[in-house]
N, C-alpha and C positions, 0 to 999 in steps of 0.2 A: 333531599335527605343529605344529609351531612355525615361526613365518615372519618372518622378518627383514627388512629394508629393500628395497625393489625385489621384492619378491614371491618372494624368495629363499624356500627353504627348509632347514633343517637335515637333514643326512642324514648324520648321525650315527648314528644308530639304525637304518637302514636296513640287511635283509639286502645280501650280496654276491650273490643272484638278483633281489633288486628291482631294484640297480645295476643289473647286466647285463639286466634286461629292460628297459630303460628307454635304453640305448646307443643301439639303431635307431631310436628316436623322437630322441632327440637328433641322431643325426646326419642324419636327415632333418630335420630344424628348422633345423641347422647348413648343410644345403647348400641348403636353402629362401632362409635369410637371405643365402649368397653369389649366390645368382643373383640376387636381387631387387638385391642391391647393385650387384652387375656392369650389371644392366640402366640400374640411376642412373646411374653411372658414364658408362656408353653414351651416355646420353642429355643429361646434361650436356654430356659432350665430343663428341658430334655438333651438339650447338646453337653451341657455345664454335665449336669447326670452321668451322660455315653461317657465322657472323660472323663471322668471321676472315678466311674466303674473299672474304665479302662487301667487305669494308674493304679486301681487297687488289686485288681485283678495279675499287674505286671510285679506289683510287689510280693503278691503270695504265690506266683511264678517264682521269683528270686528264693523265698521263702522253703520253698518247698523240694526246692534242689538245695539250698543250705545244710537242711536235716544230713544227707549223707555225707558232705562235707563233714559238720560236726562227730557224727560216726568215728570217719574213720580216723578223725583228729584223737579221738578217747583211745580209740583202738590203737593207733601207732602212737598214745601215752604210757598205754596199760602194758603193749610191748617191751617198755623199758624192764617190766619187772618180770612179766610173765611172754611165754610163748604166744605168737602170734592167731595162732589159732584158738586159745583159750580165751586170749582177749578180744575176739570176735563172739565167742559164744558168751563172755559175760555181758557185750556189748546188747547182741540179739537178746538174749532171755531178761534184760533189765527194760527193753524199751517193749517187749512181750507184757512185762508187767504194767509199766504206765499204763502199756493202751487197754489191759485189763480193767486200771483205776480209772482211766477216763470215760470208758465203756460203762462200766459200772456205774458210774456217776450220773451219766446221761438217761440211763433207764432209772432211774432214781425221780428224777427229774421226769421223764417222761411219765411216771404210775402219778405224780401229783396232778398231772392234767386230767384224767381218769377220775383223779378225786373231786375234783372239783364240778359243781353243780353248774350246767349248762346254763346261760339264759333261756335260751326257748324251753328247756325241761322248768326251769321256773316260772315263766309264764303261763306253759299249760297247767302247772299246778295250781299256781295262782287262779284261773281260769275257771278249773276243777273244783277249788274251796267255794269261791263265788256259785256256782251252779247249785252246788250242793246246799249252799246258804237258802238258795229261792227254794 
């Protein structure tokens, strides 16, 4: 047997019983090498994933200690003109409003899912008319 570059071999000379007994081995070798690959895969993009999460996570970290930052920025704006305690309550009762409008918004949002017809509630109708046909 003659062997070529990369541990190849010639099979050229080989019966068409050697070939075919020789298929099951390949193709277990064959799906050996795709799960091992899948699991790289996996594992690459579950780390890629973790630090993604993480860095998004550290951003709305930052984000989220900004908010009072911004606060007290408007507040010791609004000082210029009015007293500081007034401009803290126009601060608080403006951003009371947003999260009314955003609150609002969201159950908005939430009653459209409600509206909407289930697959499975379609299917058992579907299901339902068929029966009802026989």
């Amino acid at each position: 047997m003659e062997t070529r570059r990369r541990g190849f071999r010639d099979r050229a000379d080989d019966s068409l019983l050697t070939l075919l007994g020789e298929v099951p081995e390949l193709i277990r070798n064959l799906v050996i090498a795709e799960v091992e690959a899948a699991k790289k895969w996996l594992a690459r993009t579950a780390k890629d994933g973790g630090w993604g999460a993480l860095w998004v996570f550290a951003a709305l970290f930052v984000l989220f200690w900004s908010v009072p930052v911004l606060g007290t920025f408007v507040i010791a704006g609004l000082s210029s003109w009015w007293p500081v305690w007034l401009s803290a309550l126009v601060v608080f009762f403006a951003m009371l409003i947003v999260t009314a409008v955003l609150a609002w918004l969201g159950v908005l949002r939430f009653r459209k899912i409600g509206e909407r017809q289930n697959p499975v509630q379609s299917i058992a109708q579907d299901v339902k008319e068929v029966r009802d046909e026989l």
